[in-house]
N, C-alpha and C positions, 0 to 999 in steps of 0.2 A: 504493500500500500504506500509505502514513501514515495516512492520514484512516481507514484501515478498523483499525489499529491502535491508533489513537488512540481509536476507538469502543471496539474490546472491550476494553482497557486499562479506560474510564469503566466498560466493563456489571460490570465483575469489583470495581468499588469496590463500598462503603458505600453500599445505595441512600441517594437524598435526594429532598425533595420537590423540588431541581433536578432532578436528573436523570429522575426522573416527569415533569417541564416538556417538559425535552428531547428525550425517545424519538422525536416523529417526526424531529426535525431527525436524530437517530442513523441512523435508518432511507433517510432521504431519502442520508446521508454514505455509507452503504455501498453501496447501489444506484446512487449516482452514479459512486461510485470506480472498481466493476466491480474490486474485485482477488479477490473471491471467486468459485467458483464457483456457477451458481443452487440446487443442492442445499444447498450449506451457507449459504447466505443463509435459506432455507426455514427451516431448522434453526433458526435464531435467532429465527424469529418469535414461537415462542410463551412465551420469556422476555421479547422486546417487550412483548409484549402482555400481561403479569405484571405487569409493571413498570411499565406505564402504566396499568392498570388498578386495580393491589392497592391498596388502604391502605398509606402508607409504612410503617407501623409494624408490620403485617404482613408487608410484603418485606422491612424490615428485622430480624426475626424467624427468619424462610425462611434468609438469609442466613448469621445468627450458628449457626443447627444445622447448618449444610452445616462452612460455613469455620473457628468459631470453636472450636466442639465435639469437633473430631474430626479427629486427626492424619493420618489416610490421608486428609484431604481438603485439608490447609493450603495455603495460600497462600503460604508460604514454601519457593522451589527447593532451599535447602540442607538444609530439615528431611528431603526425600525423599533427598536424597544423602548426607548426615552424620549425619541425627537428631540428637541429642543430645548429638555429640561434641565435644572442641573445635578439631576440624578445621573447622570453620564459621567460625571467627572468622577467621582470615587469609583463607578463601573469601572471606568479604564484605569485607573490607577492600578485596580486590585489584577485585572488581566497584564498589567503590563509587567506588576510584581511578580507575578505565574510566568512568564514570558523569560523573564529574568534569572528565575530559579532554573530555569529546566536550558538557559545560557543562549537564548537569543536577546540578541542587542540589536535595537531598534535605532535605525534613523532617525537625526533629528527630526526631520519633516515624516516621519511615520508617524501613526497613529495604531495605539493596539486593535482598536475593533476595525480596522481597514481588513475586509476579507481576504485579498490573498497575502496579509500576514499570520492572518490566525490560520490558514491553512495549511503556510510553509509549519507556524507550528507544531498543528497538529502532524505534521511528517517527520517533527521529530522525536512521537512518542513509539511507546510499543506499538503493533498493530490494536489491541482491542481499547488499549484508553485511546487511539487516534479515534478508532468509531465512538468511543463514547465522546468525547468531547465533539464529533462531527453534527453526533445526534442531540446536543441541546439545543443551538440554533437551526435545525433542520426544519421548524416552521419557516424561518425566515427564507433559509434557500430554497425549500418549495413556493413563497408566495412570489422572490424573484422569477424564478422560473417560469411560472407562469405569467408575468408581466412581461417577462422578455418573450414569450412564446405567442401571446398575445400580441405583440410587436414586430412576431414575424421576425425574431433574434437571433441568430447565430448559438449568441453567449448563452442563452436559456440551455443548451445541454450540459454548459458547465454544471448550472446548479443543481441541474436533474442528477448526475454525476453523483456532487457531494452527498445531496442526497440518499443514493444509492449507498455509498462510503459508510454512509450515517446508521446503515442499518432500512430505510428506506422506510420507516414509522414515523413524520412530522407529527406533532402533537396537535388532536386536531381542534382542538377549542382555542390553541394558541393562533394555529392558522386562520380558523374564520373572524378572529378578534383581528386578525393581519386585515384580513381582507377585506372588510368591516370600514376600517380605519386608513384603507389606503391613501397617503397624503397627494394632493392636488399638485399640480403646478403652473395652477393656474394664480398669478401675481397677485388678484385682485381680493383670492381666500387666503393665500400663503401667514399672512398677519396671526390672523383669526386661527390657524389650525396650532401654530408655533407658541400660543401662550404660554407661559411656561406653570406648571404644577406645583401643589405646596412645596416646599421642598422637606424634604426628612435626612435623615443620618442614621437613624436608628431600625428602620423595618429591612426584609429583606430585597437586595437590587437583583431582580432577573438578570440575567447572562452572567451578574458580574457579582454576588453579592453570598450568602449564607444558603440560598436555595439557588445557585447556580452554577454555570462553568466551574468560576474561580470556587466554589466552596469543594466540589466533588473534583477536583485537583487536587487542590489542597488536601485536601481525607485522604488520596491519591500517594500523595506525597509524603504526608505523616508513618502511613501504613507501612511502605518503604523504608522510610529510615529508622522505624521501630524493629522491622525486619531485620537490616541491617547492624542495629546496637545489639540486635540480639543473639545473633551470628559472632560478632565479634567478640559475646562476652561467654562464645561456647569454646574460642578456640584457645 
């Protein structure tokens, strides 16, 4: 599962005229890995072949309307879970402390809940915490998927992908709460959807908080090094 991770994490950046270089070796990385199934390999082809084909600066173009334009498509997990509030900021903090432990170092101009970092992540855990940690935001990547799919996307097999990765179970009162709530962008509501929420400190933050990602890591992580002190105080 890394090496197929470690692909859609790249297909979901910034194209470059690198990664136009690289597409077959991507291709060759996912077919070899075999963690996909052959439907959703299919799926991917013909953002492949976009992407190895277009003008950079047409797929780079393609990209900024999808991702950069338009908030029910962002690339940021906590804009779909908090939007605009400032329950995001200790979100990310606590993600990016997780991030930190397990020794990825982030870009200044990164941000932890930017999807294809939390992906490269998740490639670098074992296989089954990569699925578990796939499958807590797996609403979100289903409700992209389907915007992009609806949009006639390329990108939409990425998230169907993760998805898959995830165990392929989005939680579904989270998903129709997504979909519910899908944010506009149209200029004239964007005000009105963005108010921002009481603020708290104390209850639990989805993705990021004591019922979420960061807490079943963390449990993750304790369990480990208990393991570990415990091993060492046999030998």
């Amino acid at each position: 599962m890394k090496q197929t991770l470690r692909v859609l994490s790249a297909l979901l950046g910034y194209p470059s005229a690198e990664l136009r270089t690289h597409i077959p070796d991507l291709r060759e990385a996912l077919r070899a890995e075999g963690a996909l199934p052959r439907p959703a390999l299919r799926r991917l082809d013909p953002l492949l072949d976009r992407l190895e084909r277009d003008d950079v600066l047409d797929a780079q173009a393609t990209y900024s309307e999808l991702f950069d334009r338009s908030r029910a498509l962002s690339l940021h997990l906590f804009e779909h879970v908090h939007g605009d509030s400032r329950d995001r900021g200790p979100a990310m903090i606590d993600l990016a402390g997780q991030y930190l432990e397990r020794g990825l170092l982030l870009d200044a101009n990164e941000l932890p809940d930017f999807v294809p970092v939390f992906v490269e992540y998740a490639s670098c855990l074992p296989d089954r915490a990569a699925k578990e940690t796939l499958a807590e935001p797996a609403h979100v990547f289903a409700a992209l998927e389907t915007r992009l799919r609806d949009r006639a996307s390329a990108y939409a097999a990425i998230f169907a992908a993760l998805v898959s990765l995830g165990g392929g179970r989005p939680d579904a009162e989270a998903l129709a709460e997504l979909r519910e709530k899908e944010p506009t962008d149209d200029p004239a509501l964007i005000d009105e959807e963005w108010e921002e929420k009481e603020v708290t400190f104390t209850g639990p933050q989805e993705m990021g908080g004591p019922t979420g990602i960061v807490a079943r890591l963390r449990a993750r992580g304790k369990a480990m090094s208990a393991t570990r002190s415990e091993a060492r105080s046999k030998d």
